[in-house]
Each structure stands twice: as structure tokens, then as C-alpha cells.
N, C-alpha and C positions, 0 to 999 in steps of 0.2 A: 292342594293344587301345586304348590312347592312341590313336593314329592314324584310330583307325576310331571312333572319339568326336568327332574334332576334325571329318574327313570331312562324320560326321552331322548334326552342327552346320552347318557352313557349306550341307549341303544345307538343313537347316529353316530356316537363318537369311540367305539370300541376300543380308538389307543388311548383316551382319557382313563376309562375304565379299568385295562390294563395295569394302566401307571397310578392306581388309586394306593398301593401299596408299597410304592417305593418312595424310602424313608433315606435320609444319611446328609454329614454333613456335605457342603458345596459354599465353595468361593462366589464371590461375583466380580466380578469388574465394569464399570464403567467408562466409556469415552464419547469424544462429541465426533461430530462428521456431520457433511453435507452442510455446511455455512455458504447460505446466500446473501446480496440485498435485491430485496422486492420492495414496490412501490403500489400504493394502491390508493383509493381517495383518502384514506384515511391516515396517510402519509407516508414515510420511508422503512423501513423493517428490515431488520437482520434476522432470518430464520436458519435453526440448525436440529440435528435431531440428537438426541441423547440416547446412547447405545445402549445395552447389558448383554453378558455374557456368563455362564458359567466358568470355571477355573476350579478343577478337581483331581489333585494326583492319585486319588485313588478312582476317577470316573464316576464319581457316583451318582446322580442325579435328584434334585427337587424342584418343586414349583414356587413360581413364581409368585411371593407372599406378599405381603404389604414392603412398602420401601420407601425411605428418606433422602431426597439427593439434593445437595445445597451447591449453589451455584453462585459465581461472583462474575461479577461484572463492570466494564470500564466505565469511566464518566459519558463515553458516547450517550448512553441510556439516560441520564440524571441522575436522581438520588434515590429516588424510590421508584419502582417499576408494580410493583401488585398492589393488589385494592386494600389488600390488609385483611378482609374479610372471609377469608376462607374457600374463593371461588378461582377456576381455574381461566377467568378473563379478567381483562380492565380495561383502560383507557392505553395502558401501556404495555400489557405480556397477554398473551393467546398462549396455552397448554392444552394441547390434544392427543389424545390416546395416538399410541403409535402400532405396530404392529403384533407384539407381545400381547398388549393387554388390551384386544379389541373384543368388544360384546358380541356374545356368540350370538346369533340369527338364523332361528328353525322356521323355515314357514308355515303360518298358520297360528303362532305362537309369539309371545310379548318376548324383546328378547332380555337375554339373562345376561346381568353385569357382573362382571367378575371385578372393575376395579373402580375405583372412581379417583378424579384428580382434585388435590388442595394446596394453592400456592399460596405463600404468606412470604412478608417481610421478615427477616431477622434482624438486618442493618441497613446502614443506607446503601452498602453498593455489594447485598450478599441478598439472593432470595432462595427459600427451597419449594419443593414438589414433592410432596407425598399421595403416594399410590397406594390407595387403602381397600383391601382386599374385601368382597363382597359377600361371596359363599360361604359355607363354613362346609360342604362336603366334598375339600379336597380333591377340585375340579380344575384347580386353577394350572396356566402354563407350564409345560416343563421348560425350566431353563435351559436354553441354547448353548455348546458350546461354540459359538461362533457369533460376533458380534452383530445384533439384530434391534430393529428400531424400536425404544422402549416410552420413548411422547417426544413429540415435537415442540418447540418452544418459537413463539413470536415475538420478538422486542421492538419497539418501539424507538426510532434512533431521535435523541433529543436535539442534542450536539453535533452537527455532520463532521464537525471538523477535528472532534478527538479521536483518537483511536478506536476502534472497533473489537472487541474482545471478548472473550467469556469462556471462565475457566471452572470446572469442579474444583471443588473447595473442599478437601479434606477435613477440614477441623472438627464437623461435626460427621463424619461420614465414619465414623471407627468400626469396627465388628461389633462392638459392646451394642451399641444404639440401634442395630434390629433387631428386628423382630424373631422371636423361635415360635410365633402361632401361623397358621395354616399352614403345617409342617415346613416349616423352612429355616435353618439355620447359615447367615452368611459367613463362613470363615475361612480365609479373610476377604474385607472387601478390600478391593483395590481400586486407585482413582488411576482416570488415564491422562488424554493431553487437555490440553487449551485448543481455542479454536478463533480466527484470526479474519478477518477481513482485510485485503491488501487492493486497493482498488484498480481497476485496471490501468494500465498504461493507457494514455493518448492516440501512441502510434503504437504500433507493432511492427518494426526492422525487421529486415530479410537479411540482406544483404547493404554492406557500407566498403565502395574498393576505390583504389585508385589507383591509376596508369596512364604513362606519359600517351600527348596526344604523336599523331605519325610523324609529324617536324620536329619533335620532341622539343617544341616555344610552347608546353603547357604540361600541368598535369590536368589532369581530367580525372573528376571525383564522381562517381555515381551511386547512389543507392536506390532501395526498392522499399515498398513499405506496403505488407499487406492489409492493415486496416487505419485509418486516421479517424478522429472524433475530436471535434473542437480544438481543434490545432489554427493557429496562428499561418505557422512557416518555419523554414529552415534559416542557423544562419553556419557560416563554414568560421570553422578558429584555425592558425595555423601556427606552429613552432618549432623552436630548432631542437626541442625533446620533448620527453616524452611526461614533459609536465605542466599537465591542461591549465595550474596558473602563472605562466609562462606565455602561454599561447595568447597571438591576436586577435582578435576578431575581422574579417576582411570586409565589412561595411555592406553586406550583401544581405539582402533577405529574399528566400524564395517562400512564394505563397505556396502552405499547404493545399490538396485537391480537395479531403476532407470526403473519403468514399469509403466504403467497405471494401471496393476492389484492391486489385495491386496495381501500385504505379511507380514508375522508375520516374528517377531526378537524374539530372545531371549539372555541374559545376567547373566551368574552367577557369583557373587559374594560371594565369600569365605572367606574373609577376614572379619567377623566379630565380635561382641564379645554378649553373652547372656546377656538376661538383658538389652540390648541398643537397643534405636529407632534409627533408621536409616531416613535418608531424600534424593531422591533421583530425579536427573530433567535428561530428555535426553536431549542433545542440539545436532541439525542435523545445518549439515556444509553444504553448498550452497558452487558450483561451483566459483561465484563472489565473494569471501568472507564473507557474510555477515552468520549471526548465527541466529537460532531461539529453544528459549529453548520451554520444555513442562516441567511440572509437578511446586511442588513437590508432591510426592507420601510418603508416610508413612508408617512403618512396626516394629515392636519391634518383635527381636530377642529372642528365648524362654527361658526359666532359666538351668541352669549348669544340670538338670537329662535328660534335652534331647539333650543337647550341645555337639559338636565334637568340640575339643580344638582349639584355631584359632592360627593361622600362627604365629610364632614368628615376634618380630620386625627386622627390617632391619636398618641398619645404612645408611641414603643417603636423597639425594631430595626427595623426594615424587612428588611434583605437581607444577607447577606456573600456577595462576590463574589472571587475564585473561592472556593469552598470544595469540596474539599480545594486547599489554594495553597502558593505558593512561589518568592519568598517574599512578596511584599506583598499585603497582602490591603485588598479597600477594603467598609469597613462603614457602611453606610445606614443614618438612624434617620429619626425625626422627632417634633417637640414639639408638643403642642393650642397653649397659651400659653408665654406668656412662664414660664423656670423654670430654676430653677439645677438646670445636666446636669452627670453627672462619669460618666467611660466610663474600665471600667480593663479590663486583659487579666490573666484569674485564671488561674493553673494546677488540675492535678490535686487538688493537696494543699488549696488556696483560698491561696494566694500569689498576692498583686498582683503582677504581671511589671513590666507597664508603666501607668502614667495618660497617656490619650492627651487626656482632654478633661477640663476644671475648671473651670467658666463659667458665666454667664447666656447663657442662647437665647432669642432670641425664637421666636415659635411658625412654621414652615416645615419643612420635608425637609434633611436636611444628610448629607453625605459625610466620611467619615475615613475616613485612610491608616495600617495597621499594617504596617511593615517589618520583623517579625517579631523584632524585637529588644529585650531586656531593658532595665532602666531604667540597667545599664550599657555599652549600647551593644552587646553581646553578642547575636549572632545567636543566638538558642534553636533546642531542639534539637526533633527531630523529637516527635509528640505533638500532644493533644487539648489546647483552651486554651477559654475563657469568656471572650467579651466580655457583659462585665457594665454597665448603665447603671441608673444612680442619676437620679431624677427625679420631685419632687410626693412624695417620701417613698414612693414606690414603685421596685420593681426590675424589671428586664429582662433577661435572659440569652438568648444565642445561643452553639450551640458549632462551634468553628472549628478544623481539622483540618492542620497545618503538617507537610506530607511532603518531605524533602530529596533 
């Protein structure tokens, strides 16, 4: 009955046939491509496909024989991913024939395998896939030269929050270590890239400009953003360069829309002074915490014949920058007059941690540095603190958020 399968075959398949007699050595190579995350009941997955390719300076061609490809893997996965047992699923990796080595299907007829798949453990954060050739009358694929899918691979992501990755692993992947049965000799094999998971961005920026308004008493800040996903809002930083820890934060937050369409913002700022370049970065706030700045952007304010007089100063905090930080955090105030300032960092309990400032100021914008340490030098521990300023017989409080 074999015989008369294989027969059938070579009559449907006449370029099989043909190629029954081409003999000679051939390269292979290896690489990954097509890294997704998918999600399904059975939880979150990074799938990718594993290539192979021919590599022969003299053109030579052979089929596609038994093969061994070992792959590593980050902590995202765990420790062990395969069942151990020899099978090409588990609770943790799906391996499925890919393109190359898919069971032929005559109708009318059981179909004929030419490979089958075996994933095992080698270490904890190394598994391979062996592709163990079926036939033995030299039926099997001509290898391609052009990169072609050779199994797909499913991983299970254990840990969302480590890195995402998975790379061939040469150690065990040498020429020595294949196979020369059902004519095929690899020399050499070559291993390609790594393949990377980077998740998507929050928002997606179009555009971040800025330009004075028509009375030129503002700049006016506008940007676009083609997609939003669990974003927060916007908040605007501004400086006198082009050094984002430098920069204020201006006390504002705009709510993101949070759509997949495009939506333009806009932001004025009034508070400026003629004559001065301003430096300006948006930083959008993500749901999970995390922050991602855009810019800076650049704009010099016009001279006093077309200036509307800017805002007097205000006596008080201004800014704490970064907040939540870690550890130094830099805190903005500013004085109307001349006046004796004293800025202490209080805790929970109203404990003076540190006195950072104890002075006469004259009246301007001023910066202090808190290196997050007690008045013994003592780096403090994680927790909520109070910069507190004393000024004109009035007080100021800002609260500031020290994460280690």
C-alpha cells in the first residue's frame, strides 16, 4: 500500500519526482519573524514563526531532512516551557508545522507525513524542536532559497512584566549535529536574529507645535494624536532649555479622549515674558503609571512693542519635579518681594526630615534640590513627605511621593 502512495505521489507531484536525484551539499539558515501577543481563554501568548532557508554558493539544492533547532528564551515564559515528554504541546508551547513541512493531502487517500514535531527541555530557559523526517523515498521538501515558514511556535507568557524575547541558540545548532540521512547535508548552518516584543505605545503623536497666539499674551501649544488607549491625560513642562530635568511642570492636566480616531488638543500659556525662548515637552500619563514624554519644541516670545505685560509673580510652590521620584527631586517656588523663605521637608507624622532653605530671597522664581535624605544624611525610606515653605507669615505645602 506504501508503494502505491509513494507511485501516486510522484505521479501528482512530477517536480518531486524530478528532484528525486538531486544530491549535493547546501547551507541552511535560520531566522525568527512575525512576533505577535495574542490572547485567548487560555491566557496571553507570544507567537512567532521560525524560518529556513537554503545558502549555497554553488546553487545546489536538497531536501528538507530531519533538523534540530534550539531556542532560548526570557524569564517572560518561566522556567520551563515543554512538557518534557516528547510532544509538540503543553500547558506552556503549541509547535505546529509550518509551511515547509506540511503533510501532503491526495484525495481519496490517508495523508502522507513527511515530518513530525518533538519539543523537549534542555535547560531552564533553552528548549529545542526537532523535525523528524518521515519517508525514507526521498520525497521530502526542496529547500528554499528564500526565507520560508518552517513551524510556528506558541509561548505562554508567565511574567507580563519581564521582557519579551526569544532568540536561536547556536550552542547546540553546529553543522556537526545534523543530520547527512534523507540526503541532506547542512554546511554550514547559520543562525539568524532574536525576535523582540516592544509593546505598543499608549498614544500614537502626529504632530506636537507651538505658536504665539494673534496678540502674541501667549504661546499656544497644539498637538494631534492618532490613537489613545488607557491614557490618563496630558500634562505641559516648560524651560529655559532644552533640558527636560530643568523643566516645570505648569499644574495642568488635560483629560485624554481615549478613541482610536484623531484628535487635536490645544494649550495656552500665558505666563510668559518677551524676549525669552521658551522649551516645551508634553508628557502623556498611561493608566499603569508609566510616562512617556514628546518634544522639546522651541518658541522665543516677541519683544515688549508687541508684548501684553505677563502675570505678576505669586509667592508659593510652583512645581515638584519628578513626582512620584527617585531619588532627587527638584522643587520650584517663587517669592512676590523681597522675604525671609525657610522650606523644610515634613513627614507623615509632621516631622521636619530636612531644612533645605533658611534665607532672605529677593523676589524671582528659584529651584531646590532634595536628595531625598534626612538631616542625617540618611537616605529616607519609601512614602509620602511635605515640602513645606514658610514665607510673609504664610504657609505652602506640596506633597511629594519618594518610590524606591
Amino acid at each position: 500500500m506504501k508503494r502505491m502512495l509513494i507511485l501516486l505521489l510522484m505521479a501528482v507531484l512530477p517536480i518531486l519526482l524530478a528532484a528525486q536525484g538531486i544530491e549535493g551539499d547546501v547551507g541552511i539558515l535560520y531566522t525568527l519573524a512575525n512576533g505577535e501577543l495574542t490572547q485567548d481563554s487560555g491566557g496571553t501568548w507570544f507567537e512567532f514563526d521560525v524560518m529556513a532557508q537554503g545558502i549555497s554558493d554553488t546553487q545546489k539544492q536538497t531536501r528538507l531532512g530531519t533538523c534540530f533547532v534550539s531556542l532560548q528564551y526570557s524569564s517572560a515564559f518561566g522556567t520551563e516551557v515543554c512538557p518534557g515528554n516528547g510532544v509538540p504541546t503543553g500547558e506552556n508551547v503549541e509547535v505546529t508545522k509550518g509551511t515547509l513541512i506540511q503533510d501532503l493531502v491526495i484525495p481519496g487517500y490517508p495523508p502522507i507525513q513527511f515530518y513530525w514535531l518533538i519539543a523537549n527541555n534542555s535547560m531552564t530557559d533553552v528548549f529545542s524542536v526537532t523535525t523528524e523526517f518521515l519517508q525514507d523515498e526521498g520525497s521530502g521538501t526542496i529547500l528554499p532559497y528564500n526565507a520560508t515558514q518552517f513551524f510556528h511556535v506558541k509561548l505562554r507568557i508567565r511574567n507580563p512584566e519581564d521582557d519579551i524575547w526569544v532568540c536561536l541558540y547556536p550552542r547546540y545548532m553546529s553543522g556537526e549535529n545534523f543530520y547527512d540521512d534523507e540526503w541532506t547535508w547542512y554546511s554550514p548552518v547559520e543562525i539568524g536574529n532574536c525576535i523582540y516584543y516592544d509593546p505598543p505605545l499608549p498614544v500614537e503623536l502626529s504632530t506636537f507645535t507651538a505658536s504665539m497666539s494673534i496678540t502674541n499674551d501667549a504661546v499656544n501649544l497644539m498637538w494631534v494624536t492618532q490613537t489613545e488607549s488607557n491614557m490618563i491625560g496630558y500634562r505641559i513642562l516648560r524651560g529655559n532649555s532644552d533640558v527636560l530635568a530643568e523643566a516645570e511642570d505648569q499644574n495642568t492636566l488635560i483629560p485624554a479622549t481615549n478613541t482610536s480616531l484623531p484628535v487635536s488638543y490645544m494649550y495656552s500659556d500665558t505666563v510668559i515674558q518677551p524676549e525669552q525662548s521658551y522649551y516645551y515637552w508634553l508628557e502623556a500619563l498611561d493608566m499603569d503609571g508609566t510616562n512617556t514624554f514628546f518634544g522639546p519644541i522651541a518658541i522665543t516670545v516677541p519683544g515688549e512693542g508687541e508684548y501684553t505685560p505677563a502675570i505678576p509673580l505669586a509667592t508659593g510652590i510652583s512645581s515638584l519635579y519628578p513626582n512620584p521620584f527617585n531619588p532627587d527631586l527638584t522643587i520650584s517656588y517663587s517669592v512676590k518681594t523681597s522675604l525671609p523663605v525657610k522650606i523644610d521637608i515634613v513627614n507623615m507624622r509632621g516631622q521636619i526630615i530636612q531644612t533645605l532653605v533658611n534665607e532672605n530671597k529677593e523676589a524671582g522664581v528659584y529651584r531646590q534640590n532634595w536628595n531625598g535624605t534626612g538631616s542625617d544624611g540618611r537616605l529616607c525610606s519609601s512614602g509620602v513627605y511635605f515640602v513645606r515653605m514658610q514665607a510673609g507669615g504664610e504657609e505652602y505645602y506640596a506633597k511629594a511621593i519618594l518610590l524606591k
